[in-house]
Structures are given as C-alpha cells and as structure tokens.
C-alpha positions as a Markdown table, in Angstrom:
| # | Residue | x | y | z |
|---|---|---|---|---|
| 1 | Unk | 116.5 | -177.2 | 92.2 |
| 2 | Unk | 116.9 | -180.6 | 93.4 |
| 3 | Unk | 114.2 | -183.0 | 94.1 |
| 4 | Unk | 113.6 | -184.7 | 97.6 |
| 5 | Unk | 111.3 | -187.6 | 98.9 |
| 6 | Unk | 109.4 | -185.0 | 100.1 |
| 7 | Unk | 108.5 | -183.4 | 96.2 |
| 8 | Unk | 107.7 | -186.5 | 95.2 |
| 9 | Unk | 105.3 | -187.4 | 98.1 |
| 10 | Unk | 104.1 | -183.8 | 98.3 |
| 11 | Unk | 103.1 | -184.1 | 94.4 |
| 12 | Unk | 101.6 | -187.6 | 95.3 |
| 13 | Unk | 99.3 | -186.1 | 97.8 |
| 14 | Unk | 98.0 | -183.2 | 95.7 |
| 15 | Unk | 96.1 | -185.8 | 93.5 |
| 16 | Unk | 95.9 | -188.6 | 96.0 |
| 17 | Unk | 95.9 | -186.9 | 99.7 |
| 18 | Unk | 97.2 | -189.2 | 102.2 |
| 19 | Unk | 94.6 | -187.8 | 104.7 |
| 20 | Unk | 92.2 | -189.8 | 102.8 |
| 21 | Unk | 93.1 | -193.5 | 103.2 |
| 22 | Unk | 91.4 | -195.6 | 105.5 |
| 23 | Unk | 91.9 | -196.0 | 108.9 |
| 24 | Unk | 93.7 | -199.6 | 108.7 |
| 25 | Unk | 95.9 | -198.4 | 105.7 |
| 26 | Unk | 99.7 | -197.7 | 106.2 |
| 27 | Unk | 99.9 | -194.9 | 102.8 |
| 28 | Unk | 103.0 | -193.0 | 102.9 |
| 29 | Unk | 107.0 | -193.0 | 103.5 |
| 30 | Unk | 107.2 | -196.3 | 105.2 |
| 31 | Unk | 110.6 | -196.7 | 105.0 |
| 32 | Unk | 113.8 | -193.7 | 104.2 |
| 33 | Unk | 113.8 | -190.3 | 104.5 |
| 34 | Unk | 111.9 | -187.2 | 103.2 |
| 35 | Unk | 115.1 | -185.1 | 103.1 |
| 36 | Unk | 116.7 | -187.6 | 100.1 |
| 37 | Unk | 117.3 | -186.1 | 96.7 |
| 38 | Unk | 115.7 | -188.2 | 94.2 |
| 39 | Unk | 116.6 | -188.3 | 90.5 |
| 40 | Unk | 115.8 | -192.1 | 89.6 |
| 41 | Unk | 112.0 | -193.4 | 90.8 |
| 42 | Unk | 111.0 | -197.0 | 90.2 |
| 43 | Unk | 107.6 | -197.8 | 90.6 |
| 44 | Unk | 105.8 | -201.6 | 91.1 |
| 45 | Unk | 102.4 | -202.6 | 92.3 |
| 46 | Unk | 104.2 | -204.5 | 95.9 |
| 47 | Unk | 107.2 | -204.3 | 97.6 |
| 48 | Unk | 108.7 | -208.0 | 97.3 |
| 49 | Unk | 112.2 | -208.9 | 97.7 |
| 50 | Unk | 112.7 | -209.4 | 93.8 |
| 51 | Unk | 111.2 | -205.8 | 93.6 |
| 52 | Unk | 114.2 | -203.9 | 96.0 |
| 53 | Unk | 116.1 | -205.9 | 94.3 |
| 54 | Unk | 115.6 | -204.7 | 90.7 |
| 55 | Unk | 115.2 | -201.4 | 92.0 |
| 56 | Unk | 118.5 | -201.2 | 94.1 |
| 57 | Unk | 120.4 | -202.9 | 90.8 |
| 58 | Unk | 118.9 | -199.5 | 88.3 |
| 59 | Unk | 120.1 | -197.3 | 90.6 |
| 60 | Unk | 116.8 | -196.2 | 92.1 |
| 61 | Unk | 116.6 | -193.6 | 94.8 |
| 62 | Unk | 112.8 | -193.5 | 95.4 |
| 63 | Unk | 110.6 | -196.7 | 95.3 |
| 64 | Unk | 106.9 | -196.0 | 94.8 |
| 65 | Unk | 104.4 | -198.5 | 95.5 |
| 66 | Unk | 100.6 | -199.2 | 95.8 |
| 67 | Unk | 101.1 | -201.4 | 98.4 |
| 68 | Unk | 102.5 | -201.1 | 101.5 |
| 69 | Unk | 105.5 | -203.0 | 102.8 |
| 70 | Unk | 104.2 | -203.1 | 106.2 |
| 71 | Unk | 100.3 | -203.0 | 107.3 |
| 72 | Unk | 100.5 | -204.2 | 111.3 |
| 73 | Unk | 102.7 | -203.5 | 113.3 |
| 74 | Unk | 106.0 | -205.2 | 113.6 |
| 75 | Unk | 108.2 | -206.4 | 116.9 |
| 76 | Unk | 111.2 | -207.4 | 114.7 |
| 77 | Unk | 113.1 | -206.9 | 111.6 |
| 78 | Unk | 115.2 | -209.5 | 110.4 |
| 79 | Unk | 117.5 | -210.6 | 107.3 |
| 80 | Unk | 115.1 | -212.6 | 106.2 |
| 81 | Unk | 111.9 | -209.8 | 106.1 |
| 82 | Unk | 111.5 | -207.6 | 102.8 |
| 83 | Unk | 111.5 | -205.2 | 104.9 |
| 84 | Unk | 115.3 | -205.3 | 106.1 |
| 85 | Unk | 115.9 | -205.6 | 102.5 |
| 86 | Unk | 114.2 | -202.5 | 101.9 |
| 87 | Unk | 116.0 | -200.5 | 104.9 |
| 88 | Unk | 119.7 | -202.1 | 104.4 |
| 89 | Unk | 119.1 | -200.9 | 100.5 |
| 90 | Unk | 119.3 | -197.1 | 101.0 |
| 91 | Unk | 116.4 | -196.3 | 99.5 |
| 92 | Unk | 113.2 | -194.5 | 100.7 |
| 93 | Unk | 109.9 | -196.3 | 100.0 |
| 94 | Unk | 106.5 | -194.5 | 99.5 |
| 95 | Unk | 103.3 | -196.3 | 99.0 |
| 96 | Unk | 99.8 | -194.6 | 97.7 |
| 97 | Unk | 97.5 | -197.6 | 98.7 |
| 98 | Unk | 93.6 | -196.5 | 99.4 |
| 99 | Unk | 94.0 | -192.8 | 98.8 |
| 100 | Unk | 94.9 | -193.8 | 95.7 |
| 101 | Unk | 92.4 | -196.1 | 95.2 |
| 102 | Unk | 89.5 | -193.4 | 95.2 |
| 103 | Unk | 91.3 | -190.7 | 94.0 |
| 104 | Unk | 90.4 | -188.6 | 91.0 |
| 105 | Unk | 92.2 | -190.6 | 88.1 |
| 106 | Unk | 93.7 | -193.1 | 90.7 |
| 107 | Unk | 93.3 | -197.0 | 90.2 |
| 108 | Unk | 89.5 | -197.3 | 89.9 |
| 109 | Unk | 89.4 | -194.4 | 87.1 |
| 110 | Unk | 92.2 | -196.0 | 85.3 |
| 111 | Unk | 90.4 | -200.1 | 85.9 |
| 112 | Unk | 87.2 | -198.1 | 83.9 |
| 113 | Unk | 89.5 | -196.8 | 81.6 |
| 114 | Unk | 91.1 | -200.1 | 80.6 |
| 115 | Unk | 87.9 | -202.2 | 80.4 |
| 116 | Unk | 86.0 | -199.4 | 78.5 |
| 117 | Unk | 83.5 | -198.6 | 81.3 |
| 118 | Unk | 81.9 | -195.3 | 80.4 |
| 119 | Unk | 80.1 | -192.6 | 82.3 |
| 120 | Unk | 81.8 | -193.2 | 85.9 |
| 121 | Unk | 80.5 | -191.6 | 88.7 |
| 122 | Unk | 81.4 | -192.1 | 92.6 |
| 123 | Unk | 78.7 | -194.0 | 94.8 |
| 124 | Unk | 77.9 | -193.7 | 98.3 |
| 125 | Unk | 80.8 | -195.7 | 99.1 |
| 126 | Unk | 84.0 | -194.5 | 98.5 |
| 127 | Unk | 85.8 | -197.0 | 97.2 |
| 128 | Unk | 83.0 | -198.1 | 94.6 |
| 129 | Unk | 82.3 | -196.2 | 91.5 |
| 130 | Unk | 79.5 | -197.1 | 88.9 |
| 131 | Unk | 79.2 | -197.0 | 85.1 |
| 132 | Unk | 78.2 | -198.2 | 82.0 |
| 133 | Unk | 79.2 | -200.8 | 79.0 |
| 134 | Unk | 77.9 | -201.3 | 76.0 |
| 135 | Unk | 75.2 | -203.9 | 76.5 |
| 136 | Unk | 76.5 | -207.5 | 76.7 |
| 137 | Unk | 76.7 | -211.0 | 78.0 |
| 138 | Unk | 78.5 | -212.4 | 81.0 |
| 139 | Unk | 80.1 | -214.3 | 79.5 |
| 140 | Unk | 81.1 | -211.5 | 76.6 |
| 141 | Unk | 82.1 | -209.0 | 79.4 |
| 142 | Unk | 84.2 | -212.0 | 80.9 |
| 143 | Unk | 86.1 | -212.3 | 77.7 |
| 144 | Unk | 86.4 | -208.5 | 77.2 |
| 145 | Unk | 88.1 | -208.4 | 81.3 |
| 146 | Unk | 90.4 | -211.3 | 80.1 |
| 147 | Unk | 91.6 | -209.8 | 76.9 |
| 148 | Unk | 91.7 | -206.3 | 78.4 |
| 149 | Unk | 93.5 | -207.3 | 81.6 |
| 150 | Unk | 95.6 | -210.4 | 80.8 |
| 151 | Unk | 94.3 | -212.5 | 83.6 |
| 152 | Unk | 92.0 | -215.4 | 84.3 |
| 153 | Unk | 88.4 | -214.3 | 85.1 |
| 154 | Unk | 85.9 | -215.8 | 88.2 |
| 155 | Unk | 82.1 | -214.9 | 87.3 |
| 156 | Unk | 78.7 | -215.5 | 88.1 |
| 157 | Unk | 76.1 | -214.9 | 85.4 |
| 158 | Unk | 72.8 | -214.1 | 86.8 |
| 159 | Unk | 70.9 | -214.5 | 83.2 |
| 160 | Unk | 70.6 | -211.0 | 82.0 |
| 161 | Unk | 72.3 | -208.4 | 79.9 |
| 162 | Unk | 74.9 | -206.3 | 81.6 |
| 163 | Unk | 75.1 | -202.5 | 80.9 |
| 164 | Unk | 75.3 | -201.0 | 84.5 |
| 165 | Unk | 78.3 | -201.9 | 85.9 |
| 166 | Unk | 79.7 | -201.5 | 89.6 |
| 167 | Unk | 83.5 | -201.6 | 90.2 |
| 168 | Unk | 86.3 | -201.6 | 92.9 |
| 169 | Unk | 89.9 | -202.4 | 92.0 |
| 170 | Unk | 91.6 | -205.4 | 93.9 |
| 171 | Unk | 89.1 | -206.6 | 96.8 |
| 172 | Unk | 85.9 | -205.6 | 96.6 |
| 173 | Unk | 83.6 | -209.1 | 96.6 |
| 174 | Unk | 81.7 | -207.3 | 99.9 |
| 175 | Unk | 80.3 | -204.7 | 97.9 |
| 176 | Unk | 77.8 | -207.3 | 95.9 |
| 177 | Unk | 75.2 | -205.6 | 98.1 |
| 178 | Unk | 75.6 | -202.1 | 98.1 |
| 179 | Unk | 76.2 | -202.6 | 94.2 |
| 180 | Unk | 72.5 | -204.1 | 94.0 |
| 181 | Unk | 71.4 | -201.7 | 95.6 |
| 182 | Unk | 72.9 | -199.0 | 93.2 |
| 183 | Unk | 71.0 | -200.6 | 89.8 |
| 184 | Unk | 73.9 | -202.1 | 88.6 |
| 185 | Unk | 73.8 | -205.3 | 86.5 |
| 186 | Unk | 77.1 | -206.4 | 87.7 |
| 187 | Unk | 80.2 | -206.0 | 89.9 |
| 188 | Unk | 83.6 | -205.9 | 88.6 |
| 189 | Unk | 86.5 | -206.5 | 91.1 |
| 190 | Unk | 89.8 | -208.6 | 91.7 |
| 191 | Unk | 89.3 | -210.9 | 94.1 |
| 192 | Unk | 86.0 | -212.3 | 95.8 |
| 193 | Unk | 85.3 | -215.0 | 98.1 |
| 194 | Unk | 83.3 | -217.9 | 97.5 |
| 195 | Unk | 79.8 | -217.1 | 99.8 |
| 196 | Unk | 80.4 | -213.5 | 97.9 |
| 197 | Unk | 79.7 | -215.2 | 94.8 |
| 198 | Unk | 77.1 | -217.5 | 96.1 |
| 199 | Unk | 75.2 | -214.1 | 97.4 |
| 200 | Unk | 75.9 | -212.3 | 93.9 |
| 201 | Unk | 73.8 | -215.3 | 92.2 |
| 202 | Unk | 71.2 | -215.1 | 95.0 |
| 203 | Unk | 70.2 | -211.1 | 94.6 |
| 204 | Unk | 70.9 | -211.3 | 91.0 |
| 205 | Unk | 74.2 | -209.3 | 90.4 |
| 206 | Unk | 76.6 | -210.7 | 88.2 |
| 207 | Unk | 80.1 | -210.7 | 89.9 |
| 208 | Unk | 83.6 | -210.4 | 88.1 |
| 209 | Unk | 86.7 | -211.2 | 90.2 |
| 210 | Unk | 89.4 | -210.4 | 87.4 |
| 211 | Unk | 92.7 | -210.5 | 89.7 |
| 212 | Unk | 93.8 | -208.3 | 92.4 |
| 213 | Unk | 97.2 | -207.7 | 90.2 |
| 214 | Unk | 95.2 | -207.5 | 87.1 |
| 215 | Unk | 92.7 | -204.7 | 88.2 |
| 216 | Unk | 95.3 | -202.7 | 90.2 |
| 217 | Unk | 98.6 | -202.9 | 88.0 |
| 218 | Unk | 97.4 | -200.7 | 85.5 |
| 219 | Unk | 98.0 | -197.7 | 87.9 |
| 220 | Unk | 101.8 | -197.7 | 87.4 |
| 221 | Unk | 102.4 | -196.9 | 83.7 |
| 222 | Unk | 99.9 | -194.1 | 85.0 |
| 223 | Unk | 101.9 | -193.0 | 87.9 |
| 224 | Unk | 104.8 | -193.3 | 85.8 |
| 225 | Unk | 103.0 | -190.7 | 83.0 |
| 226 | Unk | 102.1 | -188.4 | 86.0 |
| 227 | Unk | 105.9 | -187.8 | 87.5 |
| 228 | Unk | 106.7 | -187.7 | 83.9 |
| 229 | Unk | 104.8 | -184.9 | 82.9 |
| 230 | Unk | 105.1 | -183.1 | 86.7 |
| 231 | Unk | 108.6 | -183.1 | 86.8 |
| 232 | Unk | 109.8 | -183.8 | 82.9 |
| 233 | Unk | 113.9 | -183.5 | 82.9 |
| 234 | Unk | 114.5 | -183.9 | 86.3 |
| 235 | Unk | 113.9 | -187.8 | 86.9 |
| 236 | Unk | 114.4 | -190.6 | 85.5 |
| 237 | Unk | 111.4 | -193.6 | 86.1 |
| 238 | Unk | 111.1 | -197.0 | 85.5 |
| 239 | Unk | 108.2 | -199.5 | 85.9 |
| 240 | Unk | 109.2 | -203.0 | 87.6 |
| 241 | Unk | 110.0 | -205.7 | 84.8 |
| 242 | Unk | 108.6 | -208.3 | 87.3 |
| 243 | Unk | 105.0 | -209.5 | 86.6 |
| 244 | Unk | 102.7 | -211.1 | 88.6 |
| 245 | Unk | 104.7 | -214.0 | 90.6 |
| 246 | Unk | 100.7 | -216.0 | 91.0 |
| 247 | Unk | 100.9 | -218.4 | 88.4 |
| 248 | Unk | 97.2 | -219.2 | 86.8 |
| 249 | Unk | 96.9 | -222.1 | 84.5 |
C-alpha cells in the first residue's frame, strides 16, 4: 500500500493532534496536497530557502517541519518569498509547531531528555513542564546546557542551588512567573528578553535562555526515529545537513 501526505500527517496527529495547537499557530499541510504518495520525507527545524532547496535536490516528496512557513496571512507570493520556492518545488510541506511542542514525547520531553532533567511532569500551563536535576550551580547547569546543546547560554543566577527546574522549548522567558510560582529553582528556555531576565533576578528564579534552535532542534532525529519505526521499509528520511544559519561568537 502506498503512502500519502495524508499517512504521514494522519500518523503525526495520533501523537501530536493538530487540534491542539494554539490559536495563533498555522500546524499542518501548509503548502501541497494530502493525496501525494510519499516515499522520501526530509525533515528540518524551518522552512528557509536553503532548506527546499536541499530537500528538492534528495529527491524529497514530503517536507516536515516544526515551524511553519507561513504564520499571518499573506496578500502575495512572489519569486523572491520561501514560500514560492516551496510551491514551484512540488513538494507538500507539513509542519508540527505547538502541538508538538506539548505533546507526549514532543519537543519539551525530548529538551528534558537531552539536558538530563528527571521526573517531568506537565504544569498548569501547557506549554511548561517541571522537573528535577541533580543539585547544582548556575553557573554548573549553564555549562551542562552548553555542552548538552551546542550553543551559547544567557543566565541569571539568583545565588542558590538549582534542583527544581521549569522548562519550555524555544520562547518561553514569560513563564519566569508562573515558574516561581511552581517551586522551581530555575527556568530553562531558548530565548528571553531582557526585562524577562531583569524580573527572573528580582523574584529569585534563575533563568536559562539556551537558543531557540538549540532547545527545539533536538526534535528531528526524534521525528525521524518515529516515521522510522511507524512505517520501517516504506520511506526513506533524511534530517537537513544545514545548521543553525545565527552565528554566535
């Protein structure tokens, strides 16, 4: 039996329903058809020109990304856009963005998983989970994110030992609060911005911004090991060779 768009995203949304994602997410087939056979899937973290690229070059049939291509709405597409790119190329593009995010084993299980936080459970909100670490520094846990993740790390160190640890993959500085408020020593994330810091040092929450790439590309090797094991023989996958395009220095 062949596959289709529509086996791949129907297999997506038994782990990660699409029903879930927030109200200003665009998860789903954003660009193709559901009706394509599919025997090559190529999976990155965005969908940049460089990325249809590499995928159109191996042959790819199916792109899956976290990401979405297009968030607001658009009143042109033009040779210029990634999206025209993506259309002109023939392929169909899914993306798995916040329902993917809190989903059972999706990127805030795997962010846990990689820095060697322990004892995750879901919090009140959904996209923040809570664990714990053996106890440590800041400035130990910083080095452990760095080493662990292969990016640069932003902290605040409010003084005391971390074991409780807050987290939510790529942007999740706003949750300083409602991570407080949870008992947790610190709060792990990708990106924060600066007055989000400022508060974390003011109620006493040491915050961790260890990239928004960083904390969310781990999710495609898993991804890749999921369709792998689904759907064995019958597709081929490959991972994006392209890494993060910020430079840090």
């Amino acid at each position: 039996m062949k596959l289709t768009v529509k086996s791949i995203y129907n297999f997506l949304d038994s782990f990660a329903p699409f029903s879930t994602q927030a109200e200003w997410d665009n998860s789903g087939l954003t660009v193709g058809s559901f009706d394509k056979d599919v025997s090559k899937i190529f999976i990155a973290l965005d969908v940049t020109k460089n990325v249809v690229e590499e995928a159109k070059n191996w042959g790819a049939d199916l792109v899956i990304t976290h990401h979405p291509m297009i968030f607001a709405p658009i009143s042109q597409v033009t040779d210029n856009m990634t999206v025209y790119n993506a259309v002109v190329s023939g392929m169909s593009f899914i993306a798995a963005h916040t329902c993917l995010d809190k989903a059972v084993g999706g990127v805030n299980t795997c962010l846990a998983e990689a820095v060697g936080i322990k004892n995750v459970i879901d919090t009140e909100d959904e996209f923040l989970k809570i664990g714990e670490i053996e106890t440590t520094s800041a400035d130990k846990f910083a080095e452990c994110l760095k080493k662990a993740l292969g990016g640069s790390v932003s902290y605040t160190d409010n003084g005391n030992p971390i074991t409780k640890v807050a987290l939510c993959s790529g942007s999740g500085g706003d949750l300083v609060e409602i991570a407080k408020a949870l008992g947790a020593d610190a709060l792990l994330t990708g990106e924060a911005k600066h007055h989000e810091f400022l508060l974390s040092e003011d109620i006493g929450v040491s915050l961790f911004a260890a990239g928004h790439y960083e904390t969310e590309n781990i999710i495609c090797e898993k991804l890749k090991e999921a369709l792998l094991k689904e759907f064995s023989n019958q597709i081929e996958i490959k991972v994006t060779d392209l890494k993060n395009p910020i430079k840090h220095i």
